[in-house]
N, C-alpha and C positions, 0 to 999 in steps of 0.2 A: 554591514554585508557588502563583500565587493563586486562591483557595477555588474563582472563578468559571471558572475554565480546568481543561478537562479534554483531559488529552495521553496517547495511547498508542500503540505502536513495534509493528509488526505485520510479523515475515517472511513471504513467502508464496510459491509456484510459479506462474508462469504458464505455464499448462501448455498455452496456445494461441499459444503461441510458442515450440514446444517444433520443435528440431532435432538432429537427428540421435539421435534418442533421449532428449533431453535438453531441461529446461524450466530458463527463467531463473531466477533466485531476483530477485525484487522487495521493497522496503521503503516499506511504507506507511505514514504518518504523518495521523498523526488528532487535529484540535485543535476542541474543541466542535462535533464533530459532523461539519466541515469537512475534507475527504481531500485529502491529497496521495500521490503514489508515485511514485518512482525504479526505474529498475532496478542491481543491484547489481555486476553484469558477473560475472555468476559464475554458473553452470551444471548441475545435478545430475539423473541419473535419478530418476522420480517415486516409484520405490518406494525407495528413500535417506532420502524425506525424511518428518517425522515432524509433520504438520502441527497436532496440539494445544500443542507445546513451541517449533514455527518451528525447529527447528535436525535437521541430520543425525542420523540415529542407528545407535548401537553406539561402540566407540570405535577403529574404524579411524585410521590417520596423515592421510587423507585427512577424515575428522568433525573429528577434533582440529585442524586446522588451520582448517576452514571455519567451523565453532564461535567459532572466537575469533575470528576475522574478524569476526562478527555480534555478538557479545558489544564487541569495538570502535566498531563501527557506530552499536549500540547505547548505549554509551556516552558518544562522541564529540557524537549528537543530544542527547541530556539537556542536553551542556555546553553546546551551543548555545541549548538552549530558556531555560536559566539567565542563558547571556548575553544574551540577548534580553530578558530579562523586568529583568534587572539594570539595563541602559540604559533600562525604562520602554518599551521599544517597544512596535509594535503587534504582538502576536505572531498567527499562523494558521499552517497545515499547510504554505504555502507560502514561506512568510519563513523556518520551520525549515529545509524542503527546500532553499532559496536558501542560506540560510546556509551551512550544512554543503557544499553543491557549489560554494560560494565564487561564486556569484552573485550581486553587489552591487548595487543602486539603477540604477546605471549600467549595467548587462547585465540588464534585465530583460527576461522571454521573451514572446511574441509571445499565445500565449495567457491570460497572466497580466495581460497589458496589457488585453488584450480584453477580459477578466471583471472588471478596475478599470473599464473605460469600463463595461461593462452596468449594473457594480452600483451606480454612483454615476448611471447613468439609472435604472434602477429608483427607486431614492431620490426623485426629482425627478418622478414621475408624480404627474399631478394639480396641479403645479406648472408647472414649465415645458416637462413632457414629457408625450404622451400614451400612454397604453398601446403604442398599434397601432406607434408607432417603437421603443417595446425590444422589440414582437415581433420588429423586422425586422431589429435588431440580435443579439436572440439567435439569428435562424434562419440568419444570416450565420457567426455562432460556430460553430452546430453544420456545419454546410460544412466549415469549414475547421479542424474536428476531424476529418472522414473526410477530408478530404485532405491532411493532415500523415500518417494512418495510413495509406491508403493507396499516395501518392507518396513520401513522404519515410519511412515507416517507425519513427516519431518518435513521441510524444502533443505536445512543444513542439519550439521552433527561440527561441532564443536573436535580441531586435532586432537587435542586431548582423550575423545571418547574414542577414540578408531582403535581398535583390537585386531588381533587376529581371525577370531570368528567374521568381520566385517567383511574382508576381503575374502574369503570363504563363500558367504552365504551371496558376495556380487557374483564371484564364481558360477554358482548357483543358477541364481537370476539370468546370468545371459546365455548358461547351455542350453535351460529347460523354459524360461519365460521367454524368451527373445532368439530362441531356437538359431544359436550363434556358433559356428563351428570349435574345435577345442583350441586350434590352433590360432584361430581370429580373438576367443578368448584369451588367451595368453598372451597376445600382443595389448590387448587392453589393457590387461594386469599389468603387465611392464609398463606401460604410460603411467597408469595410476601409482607405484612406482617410484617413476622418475621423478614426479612429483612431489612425491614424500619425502622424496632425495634432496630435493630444492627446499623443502620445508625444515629442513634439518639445517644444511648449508646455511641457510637463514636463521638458524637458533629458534625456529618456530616447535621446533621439535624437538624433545633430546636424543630420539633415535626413531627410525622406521619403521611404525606398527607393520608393516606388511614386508618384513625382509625375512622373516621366516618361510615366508609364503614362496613355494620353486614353482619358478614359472618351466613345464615340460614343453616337447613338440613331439605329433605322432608323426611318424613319417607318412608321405602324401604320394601318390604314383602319379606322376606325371605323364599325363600323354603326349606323346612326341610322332612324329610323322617319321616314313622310313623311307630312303629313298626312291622305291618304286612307289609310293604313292606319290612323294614329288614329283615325281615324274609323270604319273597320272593327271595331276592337278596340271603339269605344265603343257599337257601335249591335248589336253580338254578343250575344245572348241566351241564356246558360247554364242546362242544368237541372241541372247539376250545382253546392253552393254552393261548394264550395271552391276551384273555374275560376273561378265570378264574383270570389269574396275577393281572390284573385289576382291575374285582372287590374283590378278597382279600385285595387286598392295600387297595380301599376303604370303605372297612367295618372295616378295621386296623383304620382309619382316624374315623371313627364311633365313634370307641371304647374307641380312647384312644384322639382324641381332634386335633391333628394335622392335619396343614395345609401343600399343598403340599411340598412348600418347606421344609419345617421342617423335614417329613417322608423322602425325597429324601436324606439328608443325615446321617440318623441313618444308625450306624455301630453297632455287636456285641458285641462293647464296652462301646455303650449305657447301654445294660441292665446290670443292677448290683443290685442283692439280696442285701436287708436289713437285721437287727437284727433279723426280725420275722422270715427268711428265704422266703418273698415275692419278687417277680422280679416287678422291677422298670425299668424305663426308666428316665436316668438321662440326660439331655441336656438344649442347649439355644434357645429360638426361633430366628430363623435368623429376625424378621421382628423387634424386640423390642431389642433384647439379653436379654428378660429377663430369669428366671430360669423358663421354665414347663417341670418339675419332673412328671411323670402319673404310678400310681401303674396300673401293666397288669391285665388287670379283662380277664376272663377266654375265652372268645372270643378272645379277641385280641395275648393272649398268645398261642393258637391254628392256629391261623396266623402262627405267630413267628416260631413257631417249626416244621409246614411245608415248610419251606422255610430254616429251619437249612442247609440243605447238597445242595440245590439249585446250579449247576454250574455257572450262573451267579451270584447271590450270590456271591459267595466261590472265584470267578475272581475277580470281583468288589469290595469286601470288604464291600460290603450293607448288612443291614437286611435283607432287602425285594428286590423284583425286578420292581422297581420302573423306569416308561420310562418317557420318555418328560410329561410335564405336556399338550400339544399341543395335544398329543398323546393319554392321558390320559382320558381327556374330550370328544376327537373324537370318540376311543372306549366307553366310559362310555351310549353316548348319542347311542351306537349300544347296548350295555346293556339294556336299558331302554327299547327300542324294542321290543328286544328280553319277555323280564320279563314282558310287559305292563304295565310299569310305563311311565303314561303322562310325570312326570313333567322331565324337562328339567335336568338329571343330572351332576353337576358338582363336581371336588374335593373339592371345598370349602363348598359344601351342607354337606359335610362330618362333617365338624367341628361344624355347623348350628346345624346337627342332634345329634351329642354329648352332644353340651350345651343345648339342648333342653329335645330331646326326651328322650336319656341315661339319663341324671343327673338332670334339674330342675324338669323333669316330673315325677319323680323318686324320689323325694324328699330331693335330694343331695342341702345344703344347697349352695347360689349363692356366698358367701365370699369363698366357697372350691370349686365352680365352676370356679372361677374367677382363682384360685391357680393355677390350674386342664390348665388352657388357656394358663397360663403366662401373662393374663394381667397387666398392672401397672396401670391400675385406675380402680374402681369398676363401676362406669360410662360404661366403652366400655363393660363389662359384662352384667349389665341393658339390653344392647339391646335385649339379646337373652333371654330374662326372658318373654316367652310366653308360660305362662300354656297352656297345653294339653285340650281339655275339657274333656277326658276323665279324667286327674289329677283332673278339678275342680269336675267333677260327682263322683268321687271316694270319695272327701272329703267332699263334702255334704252328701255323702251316712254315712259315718261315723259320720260328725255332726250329722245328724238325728237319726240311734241308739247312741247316745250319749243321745240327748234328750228325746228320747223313755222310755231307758231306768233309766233317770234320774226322768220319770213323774210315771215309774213302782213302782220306789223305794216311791216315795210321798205316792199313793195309796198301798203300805203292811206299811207304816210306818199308817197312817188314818187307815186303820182295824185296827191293834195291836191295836191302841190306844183305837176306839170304843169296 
């Protein structure tokens, strides 16, 4: 065994799967730290079992028999650990487990797939990955760790056995067990997936049980602010500060396109003057990493410069005084109140009313909209490309003296002539 690996064989009762009077006996393998567990198919009353030693006791026909069973078990795993370690491989809790159940390279199991894809995203954060995507792969994992336990009865399912009905019936499981919107579902589905993708790429697969599977989206109505409620919100006089802090932040988010996370960590070293002598805000969005750069239009930078000498501020090392986002939305929706604004507000209506109200409505073309976002595909921009109707009345209004005046010029050009 080498010095650095530490390996140890642990029987045990699960005693919350226990029928008919009776609990499994489970074997759990433990390599630096890292657990694996099988269960052993084998069955005992809980007062049988003598859980500082892992084996039955007294010496019934029935101990002596189950005894050696586990003393094989036992044995059988060392030789695997040996062989494993013989060939130089990579040894973990779960390559023992695989070996010994004669689960080769080529039959790897759905959940083991899954926590190769995490952990080799984990690796790459900061790199080519950002946090906020192995959150949403891990939170995919953990899904469909309750739903192998609860549907399938299972902790894994073998790549091999994944069908179509499987990603169906996950389907399933997260509209009506886990009461998960359609469209949150389908971004799961897509993770799950990707993953199948890499299982394949890797020759784990010969092809994607779940590429049959179309992932849809309903459309969503997004709430967006109009400019007289901007206006409302801005001309709002609060005695209380932590409503004014509030909504400054979110009129900041208005103004300049960010989302909360984004705004929570600008620092004064964001902003950085260009050649023209304009203030920029130069930063990554946490959610993509991509670049959105937003020149300060004159709102926003009236923000900015009351909150210059702010003691929270000036402590914190923030732009702004920016709280929980928890915190944020709970006041916001005391805001709303307050202002008599129905709609429900949130920080991310902030970003809604930017690309909307601020810049498409406003005639900011959607390719500098998109810039403006940090988006990386003009697609996810699209969504928020809902003229105003007052944009559309405005520009009809203009078509029409267009026209007017184009049928005026016809008629002096007919006199002159006559």
């Amino acid at each position: 065994m080498k010095t650095n690996q530490t390996f140890t064989i642990l029987f045990w009762l699960f005693k919350a799967k226990m029928r008919n009077e009776k609990a499994p006996i489970y074997c759990r393998i433990t390599v630096n730290g890292k657990r694996a567990q099988f269960s052993l198919k084998r069955s005992i009353k809980p007062e049988k079992w003598n859980s500082s030693s892992g084996k039955l006791k007294g010496n019934s026909e029935e101990a002596r028999i189950l005894n050696s069973y586990l003393n094989k078990v036992r044995s059988e795993l060392h030789k695997h650990f040996n062989l494993l370690e013989a060939k130089d491989e990579f040894i973990s809790a779960d390559t023992i487990k695989n070996s010994y159940l004669g689960i080769n390279e080529e039959e790897r199991s759905l959940i083991e797939t899954f926590e190769y894809h995490n952990n080799q995203m984990k690796e790459l954060i900061g790199i080519d990955v950002v946090k906020a995507t192995h959150t949403k792969f891990e939170t995919v994992l953990k899904k469909l760790k309750i739903f192998m336990k609860n549907h399938h009865k299972r902790s894994d399912l073998a790549l091999k056995e994944l069908n179509h009905k499987f990603v169906v019936d996950f389907e399933y499981f997260l509209k009506v067990d886990q009461k998960i919107g359609h469209n949150t579902t389908m971004k799961y589905i897509r993770n799950l997936k990707k993953v199948m993708n890499m299982a394949v790429t890797n020759d784990w697969l010969a092809k994607n049980p779940f590429a049959s599977f179309k992932c849809s989206n309903k459309k969503v109505h997004r709430e967006i602010l109009t400019e007289d409620e901007l206006q409302l919100l801005t001309e709002k006089e609060f005695t209380i500060q932590r409503l004014e802090e509030v909504r400054d932040v979110f009129l900041f988010c208005c103004y300049t396109g960010y989302a909360f996370v984004d705004v929570e960590k600008l620092t004064p070293s964001n902003l950085v003057r260009n050649i023209n002598g304009e203030l920029w805000i130069y930063t990554n969005r946490q959610k993509t990493g991509a670049t959105s750069n937003v020149p300060l239009l004159a709102l926003a930078l009236k923000i900015v410069q009351k909150y210059k000498e702010n003691p929270y501020c000036e402590a914190k090392g923030r732009l702004l005084p920016v709280k929980s986002n928890q915190k944020m939305n709970a006041y916001l929706k005391e805001i709303a109140d307050i202002c008599g604004i129905k709609k429900k507000l949130t920080m991310h209506i902030a970003r809604h009313t930017f690309a909307t109200t601020i810049t498409l409505s406003n005639g900011v073309p959607i390719e500098t909209v998109s810039k403006l976002l940090g988006h990386t595909k003009l697609a996810t921009t699209q969504i928020y490309a809902k003229v105003m109707e007052h944009k559309v009345s405005a520009d009809m209004s203009s078509l029409n003296e267009k026209l007017n005046y184009q049928r005026e010029g016809e008629k002096d050009d007919q006199t002159k002539t006559v």
